[in-house]
C-alpha positions in Angstrom: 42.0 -25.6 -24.4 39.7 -24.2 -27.2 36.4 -22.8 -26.4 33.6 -24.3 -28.5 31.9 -21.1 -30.6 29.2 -19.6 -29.3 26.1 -19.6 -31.8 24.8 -16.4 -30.0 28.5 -14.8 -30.3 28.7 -15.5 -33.8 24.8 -13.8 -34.6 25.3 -10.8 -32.6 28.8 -10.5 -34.7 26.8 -11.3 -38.0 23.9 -8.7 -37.3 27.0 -6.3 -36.2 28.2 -5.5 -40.0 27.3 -2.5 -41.8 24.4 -2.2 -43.9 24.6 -1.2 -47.5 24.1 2.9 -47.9 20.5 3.7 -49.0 20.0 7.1 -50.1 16.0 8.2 -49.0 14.5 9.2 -52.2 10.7 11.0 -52.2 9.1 9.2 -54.9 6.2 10.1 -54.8 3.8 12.8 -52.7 -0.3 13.0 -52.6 -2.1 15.3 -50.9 -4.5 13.3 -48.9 -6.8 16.6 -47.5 -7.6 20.2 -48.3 -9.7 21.4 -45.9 -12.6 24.0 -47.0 -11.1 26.4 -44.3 -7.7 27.1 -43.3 -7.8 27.6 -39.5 -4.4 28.1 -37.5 -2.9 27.6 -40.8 -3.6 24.1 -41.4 -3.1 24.4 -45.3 -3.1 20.4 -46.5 -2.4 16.6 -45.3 -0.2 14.7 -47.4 1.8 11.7 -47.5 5.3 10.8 -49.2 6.5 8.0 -50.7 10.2 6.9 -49.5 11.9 4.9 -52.4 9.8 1.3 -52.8 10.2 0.6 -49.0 8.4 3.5 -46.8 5.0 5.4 -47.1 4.6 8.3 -43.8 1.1 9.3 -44.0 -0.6 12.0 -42.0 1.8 14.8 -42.3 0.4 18.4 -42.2 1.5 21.6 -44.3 1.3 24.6 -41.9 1.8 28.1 -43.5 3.6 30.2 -40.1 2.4 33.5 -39.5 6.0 35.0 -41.1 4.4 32.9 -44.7 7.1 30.3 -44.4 5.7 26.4 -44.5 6.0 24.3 -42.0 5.6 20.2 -41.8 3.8 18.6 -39.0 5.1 14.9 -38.5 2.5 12.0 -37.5 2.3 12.2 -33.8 0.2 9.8 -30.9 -0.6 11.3 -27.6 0.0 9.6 -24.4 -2.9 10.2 -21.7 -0.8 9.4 -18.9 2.3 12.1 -19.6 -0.5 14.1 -21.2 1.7 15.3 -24.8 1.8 14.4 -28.2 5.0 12.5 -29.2 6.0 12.7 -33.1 6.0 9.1 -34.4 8.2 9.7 -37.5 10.3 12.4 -37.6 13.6 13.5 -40.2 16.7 13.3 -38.7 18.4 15.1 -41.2 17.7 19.0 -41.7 18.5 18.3 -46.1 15.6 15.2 -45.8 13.0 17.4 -43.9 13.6 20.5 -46.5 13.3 18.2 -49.5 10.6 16.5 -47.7 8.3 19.8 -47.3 9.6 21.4 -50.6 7.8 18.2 -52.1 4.6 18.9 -50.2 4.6 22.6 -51.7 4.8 21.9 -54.3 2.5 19.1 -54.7 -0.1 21.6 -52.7 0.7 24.2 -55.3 -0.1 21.6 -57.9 -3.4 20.4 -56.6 -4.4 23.9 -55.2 -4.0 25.6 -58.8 -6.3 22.4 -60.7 -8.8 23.5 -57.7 -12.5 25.4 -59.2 
């Protein structure tokens, strides 16, 4: 005897095949905030552009007290466990370096047109 197919089989086997490769690309960056004063290193707040599909606002340039940068990922806090979780993050150490080298340099940019 022959089972009859299962329609929920068959859409769990459907949504089961690979998806084509995309390759993140930054398309573009803008620097959203230059505060007046730098305090605790807080240089800029920016946000990337990820291909035609993805925007992540609210990331912040920190310079670290050795003068290396440092990116600061979108986070929320939770009250109840009383910490800040990241929202978005990089998974990839290459992604997060092109990711901040972008946000230099776009800094750079926009700090040198500065009076």
């Amino acid at each position: 005897r022959r089972r009859k197919a299962d329609p929920r089989r068959q859409h769990r086997q459907q949504t089961r095949t690979a998806l084509p490769m995309m390759t993140p690309e930054i398309t573009r960056v803008k620097i959203t905030h230059i505060p007046d004063e730098t305090t605790r290193g807080f240089l800029c707040e920016a946000a990337a552009y990820i291909g035609d599909f993805l925007v992540i606002t609210d990331m912040r340039l920190i310079r670290e007290p050795d003068a290396t940068y440092s990116l600061r990922m979108p986070s929320q806090y939770n009250v109840s466990k009383g910490r800040r979780y990241e929202v978005y993050h990089p998974i990839n150490r290459d992604f997060y370096t092109a990711l901040r080298d972008s946000i230099v340099a776009a800094y750079e940019s926009m700090k040198g047109a500065r009076p």
